[in-house]
C-alpha positions as CSV (number, residue, x, y, z in Angstrom):
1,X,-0.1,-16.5,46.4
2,X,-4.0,-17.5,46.0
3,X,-6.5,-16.4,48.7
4,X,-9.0,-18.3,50.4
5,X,-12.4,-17.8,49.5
6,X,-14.2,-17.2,52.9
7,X,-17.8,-18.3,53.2
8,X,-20.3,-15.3,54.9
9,X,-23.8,-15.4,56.0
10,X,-24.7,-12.1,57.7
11,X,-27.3,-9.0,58.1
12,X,-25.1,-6.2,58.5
13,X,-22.9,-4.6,55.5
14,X,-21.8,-0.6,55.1
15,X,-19.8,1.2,52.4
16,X,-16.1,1.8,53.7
17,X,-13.9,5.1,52.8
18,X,-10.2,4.9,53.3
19,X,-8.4,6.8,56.0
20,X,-5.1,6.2,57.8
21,X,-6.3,6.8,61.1
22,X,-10.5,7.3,61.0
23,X,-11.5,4.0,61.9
24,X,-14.6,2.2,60.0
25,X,-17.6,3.1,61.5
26,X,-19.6,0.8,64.0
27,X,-23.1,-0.1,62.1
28,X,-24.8,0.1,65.8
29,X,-24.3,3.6,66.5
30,X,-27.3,6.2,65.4
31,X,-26.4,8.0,62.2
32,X,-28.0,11.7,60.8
33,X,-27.8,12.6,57.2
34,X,-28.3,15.3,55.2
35,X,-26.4,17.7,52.7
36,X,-24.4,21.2,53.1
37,X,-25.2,24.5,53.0
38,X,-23.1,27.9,51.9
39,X,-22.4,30.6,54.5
40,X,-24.4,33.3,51.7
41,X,-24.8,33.5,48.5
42,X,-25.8,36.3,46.0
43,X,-24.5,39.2,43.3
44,X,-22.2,41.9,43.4
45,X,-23.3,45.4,42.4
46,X,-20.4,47.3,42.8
47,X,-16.3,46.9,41.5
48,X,-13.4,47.8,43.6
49,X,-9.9,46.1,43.5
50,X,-9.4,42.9,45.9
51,X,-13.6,43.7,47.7
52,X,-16.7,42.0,47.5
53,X,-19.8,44.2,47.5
54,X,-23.0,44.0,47.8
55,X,-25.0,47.0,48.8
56,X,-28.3,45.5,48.6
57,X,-28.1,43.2,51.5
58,X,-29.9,44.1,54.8
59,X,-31.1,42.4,57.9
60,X,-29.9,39.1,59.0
61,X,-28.3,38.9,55.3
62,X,-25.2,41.5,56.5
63,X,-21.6,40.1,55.8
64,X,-22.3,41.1,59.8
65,X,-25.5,39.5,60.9
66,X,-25.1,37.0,63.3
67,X,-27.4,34.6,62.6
68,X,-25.9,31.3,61.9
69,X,-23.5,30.1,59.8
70,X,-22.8,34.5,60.0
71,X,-21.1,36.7,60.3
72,X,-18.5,36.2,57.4
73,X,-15.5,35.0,59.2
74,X,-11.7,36.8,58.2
75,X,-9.4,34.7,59.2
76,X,-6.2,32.6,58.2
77,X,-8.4,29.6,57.4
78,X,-11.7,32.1,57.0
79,X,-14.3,32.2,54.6
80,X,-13.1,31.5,50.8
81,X,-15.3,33.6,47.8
82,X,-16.4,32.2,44.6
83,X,-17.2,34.1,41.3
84,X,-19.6,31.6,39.5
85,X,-20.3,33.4,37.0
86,X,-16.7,33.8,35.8
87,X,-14.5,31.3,37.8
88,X,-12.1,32.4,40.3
89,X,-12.0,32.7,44.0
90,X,-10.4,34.6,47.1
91,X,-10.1,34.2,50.9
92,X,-11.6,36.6,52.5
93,X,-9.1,38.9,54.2
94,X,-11.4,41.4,55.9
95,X,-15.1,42.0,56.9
96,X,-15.3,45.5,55.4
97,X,-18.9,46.1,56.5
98,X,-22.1,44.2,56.3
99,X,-22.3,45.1,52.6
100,X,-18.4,44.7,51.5
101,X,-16.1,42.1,52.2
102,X,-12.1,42.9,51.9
103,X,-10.6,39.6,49.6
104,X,-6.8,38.3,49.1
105,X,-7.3,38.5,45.3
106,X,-9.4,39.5,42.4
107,X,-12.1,37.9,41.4
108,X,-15.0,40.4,40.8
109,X,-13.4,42.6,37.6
110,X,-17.4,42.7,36.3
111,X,-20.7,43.2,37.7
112,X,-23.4,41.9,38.1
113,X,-22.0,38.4,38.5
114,X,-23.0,35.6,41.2
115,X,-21.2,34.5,44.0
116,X,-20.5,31.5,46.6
117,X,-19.4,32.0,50.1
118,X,-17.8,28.9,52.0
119,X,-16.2,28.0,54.7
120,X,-13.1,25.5,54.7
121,X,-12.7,22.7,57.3
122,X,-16.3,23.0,57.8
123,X,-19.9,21.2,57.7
124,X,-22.6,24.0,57.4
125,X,-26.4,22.4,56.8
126,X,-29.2,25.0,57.6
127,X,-31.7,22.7,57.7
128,X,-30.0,20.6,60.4
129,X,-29.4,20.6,64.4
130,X,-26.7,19.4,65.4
131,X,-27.0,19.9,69.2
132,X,-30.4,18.2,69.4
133,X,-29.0,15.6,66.8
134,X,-26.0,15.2,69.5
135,X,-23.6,15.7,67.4
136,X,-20.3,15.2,69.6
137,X,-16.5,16.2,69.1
138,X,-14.9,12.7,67.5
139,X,-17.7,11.7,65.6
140,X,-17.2,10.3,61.9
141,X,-18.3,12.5,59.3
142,X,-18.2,11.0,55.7
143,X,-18.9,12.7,52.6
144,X,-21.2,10.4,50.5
145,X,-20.8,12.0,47.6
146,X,-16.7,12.1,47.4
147,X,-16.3,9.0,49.5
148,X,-14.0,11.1,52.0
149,X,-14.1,10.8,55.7
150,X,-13.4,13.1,58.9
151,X,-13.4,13.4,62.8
152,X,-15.8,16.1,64.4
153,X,-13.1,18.6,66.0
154,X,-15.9,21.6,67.4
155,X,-19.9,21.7,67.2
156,X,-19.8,25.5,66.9
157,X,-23.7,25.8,67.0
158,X,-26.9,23.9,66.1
159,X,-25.9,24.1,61.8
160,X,-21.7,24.0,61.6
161,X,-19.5,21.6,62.4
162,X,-15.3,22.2,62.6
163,X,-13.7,18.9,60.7
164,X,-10.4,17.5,61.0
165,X,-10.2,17.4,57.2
166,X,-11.9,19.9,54.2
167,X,-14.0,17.6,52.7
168,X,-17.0,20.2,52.2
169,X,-15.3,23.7,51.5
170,X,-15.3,24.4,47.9
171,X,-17.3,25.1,45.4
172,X,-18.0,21.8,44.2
173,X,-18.0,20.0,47.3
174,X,-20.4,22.3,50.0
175,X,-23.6,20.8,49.2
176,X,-22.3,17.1,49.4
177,X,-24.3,14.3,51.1
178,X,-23.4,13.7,54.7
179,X,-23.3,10.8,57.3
180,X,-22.3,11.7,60.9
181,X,-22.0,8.7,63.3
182,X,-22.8,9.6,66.7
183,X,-20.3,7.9,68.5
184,X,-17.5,10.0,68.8
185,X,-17.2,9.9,72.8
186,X,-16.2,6.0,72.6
187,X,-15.3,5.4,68.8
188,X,-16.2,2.2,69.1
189,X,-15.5,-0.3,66.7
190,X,-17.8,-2.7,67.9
191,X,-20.2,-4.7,65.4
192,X,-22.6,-7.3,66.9
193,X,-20.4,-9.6,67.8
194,X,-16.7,-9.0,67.3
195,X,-14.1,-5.9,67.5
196,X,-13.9,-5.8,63.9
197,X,-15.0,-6.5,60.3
198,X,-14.4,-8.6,57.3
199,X,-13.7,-6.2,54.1
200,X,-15.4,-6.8,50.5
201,X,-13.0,-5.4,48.2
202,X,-15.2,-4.0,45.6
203,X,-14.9,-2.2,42.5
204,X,-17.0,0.8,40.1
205,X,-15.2,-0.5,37.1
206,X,-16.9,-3.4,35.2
207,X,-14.8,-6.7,35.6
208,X,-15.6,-9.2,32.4
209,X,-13.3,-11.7,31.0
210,X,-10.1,-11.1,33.4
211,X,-9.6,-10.9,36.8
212,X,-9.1,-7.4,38.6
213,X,-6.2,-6.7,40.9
214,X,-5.6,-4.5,43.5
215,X,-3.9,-2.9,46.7
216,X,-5.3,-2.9,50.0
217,X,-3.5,-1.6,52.8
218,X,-5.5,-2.2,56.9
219,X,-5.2,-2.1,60.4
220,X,-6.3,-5.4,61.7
221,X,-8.3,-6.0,64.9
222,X,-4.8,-7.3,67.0
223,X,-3.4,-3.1,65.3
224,X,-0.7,-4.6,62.5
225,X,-0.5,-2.7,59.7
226,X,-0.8,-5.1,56.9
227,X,-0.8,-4.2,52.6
228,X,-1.8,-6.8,50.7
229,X,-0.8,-6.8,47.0
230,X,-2.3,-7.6,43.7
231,X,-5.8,-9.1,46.3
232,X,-8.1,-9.9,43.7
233,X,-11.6,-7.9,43.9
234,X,-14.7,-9.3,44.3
235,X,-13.0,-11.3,47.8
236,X,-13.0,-11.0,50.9
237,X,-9.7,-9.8,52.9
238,X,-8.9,-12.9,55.1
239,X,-8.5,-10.8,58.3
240,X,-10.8,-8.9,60.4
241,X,-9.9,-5.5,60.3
242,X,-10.5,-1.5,61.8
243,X,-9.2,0.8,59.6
244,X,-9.4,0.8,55.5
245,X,-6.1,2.7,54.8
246,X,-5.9,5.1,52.0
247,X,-1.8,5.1,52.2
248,X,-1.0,1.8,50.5
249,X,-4.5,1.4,48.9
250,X,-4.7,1.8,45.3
251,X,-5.8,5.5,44.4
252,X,-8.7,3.6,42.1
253,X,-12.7,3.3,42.0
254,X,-12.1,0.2,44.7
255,X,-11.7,2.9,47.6
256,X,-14.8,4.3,47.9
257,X,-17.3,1.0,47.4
258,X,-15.5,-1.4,49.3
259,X,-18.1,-3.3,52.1
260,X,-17.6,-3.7,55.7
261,X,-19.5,-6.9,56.7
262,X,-20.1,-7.4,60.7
């Protein structure tokens, strides 16, 4: 079936991420931005079987220090070890000492070489405050750079946040952009006017001659879950919606630069 073109004059427009249940941000609330941090950093001097060590640390750089985002944590979902000099990587299983950190594999056969230490689930940003920022349990984090989005689950201190999903704890993805919006007490949806949005259903990909086609599954303002098929891009969906889904929505350059217009 053909879709109406639908006619909008407004001010207010944000990049959308999918999500099935994060909801699309309200462009009143205040946001902070910035980009991650690793837990430490540095080279291996010494080889042992399944460790990590580095004898040369002291101070507040200890495995052990407790200046934040350490001490190295040794958990089930702990602190995960990159060799980036020769790829590979490790949880870390135990916190040896300040200078040696026990790992679940082998990654270190050589040394000197560099490594990365991160920490799954979590936002870390050492130039950041996230208690004077008031950063709040609930609020939407989205990684800019990936186009992935997550809920606030603990503010653990004034640089780390616990998220509902990893979308900062690997190699490639800790020093990411960030957006926080700080309004995860209410989660309101509200725009100037309305409950909900109109989605632009963009694309990255260079339309020319033909029409594109695409997916787009949403929550609508009244809660149905509604997929439209083959919805042609560059259009407006002609419903007012909360939620950009990422079940239903094509797995394609649309998801990450589709507009929410208020």
């Amino acid at each position: 079936m053909a879709y109406p073109k639908i006619t909008v004059n407004t001010g207010i427009a944000n990049q959308v991420f999918a999500h099935d249940t994060i909801p699309i941000p309200s462009p009143n609330v205040a946001t902070i931005t910035g980009s991650g941090s690793s837990v430490a950093t540095g080279n291996n001097d010494i080889i042992a079987v399944n460790k990590l060590a580095n004898s040369t640390l002291t101070g507040n750089d200890l495995f052990t220090a407790t200046i934040a985002p350490l001490p190295v944590q040794a958990t089930q979902t702990g602190d995960k070890v990159y060799n980036t000099t020769n790829p590979g990587n490790a949880l870390v299983s135990a916190v040896d000492s300040g200078t040696v950190l026990g790992l679940d594999g082998n990654p270190f056969l050589s040394q000197p070489v560099a490594y990365l230490i991160v920490r799954p689930f979590h936002l870390i940003d050492s130039s950041a405050n996230f208690l004077t920022s008031s950063v709040s349990i609930g609020d939407i984090v989205y990684n800019t750079s990936t186009n992935r989005a997550a809920r606030v689950l603990a503010v653990n201190n004034s640089i780390d946040l616990t998220l509902s999903v990893d979308i900062f704890g690997s190699n490639t993805t800790y020093n990411d952009n960030y957006t926080v919006y700080l309004d995860g007490a209410t989660g309101s949806l509200s725009g100037s006017s309305a409950e909900g949005c109109l989605l632009y259903v963009s694309t990255s990909v260079a339309v020319e001659a033909t029409t594109a086609y695409t997916d787009v599954q949403v929550i609508t303002t009244a809660g149905n879950t509604v997929l439209f098929k083959n919805f042609p891009v560059g259009n407006y969906l002609p419903v007012q919606i909360t939620h950009l889904m990422s079940t239903g929505t094509t797995d394609n350059s649309e998801i990450g630069v589709c507009l929410a217009i208020w």
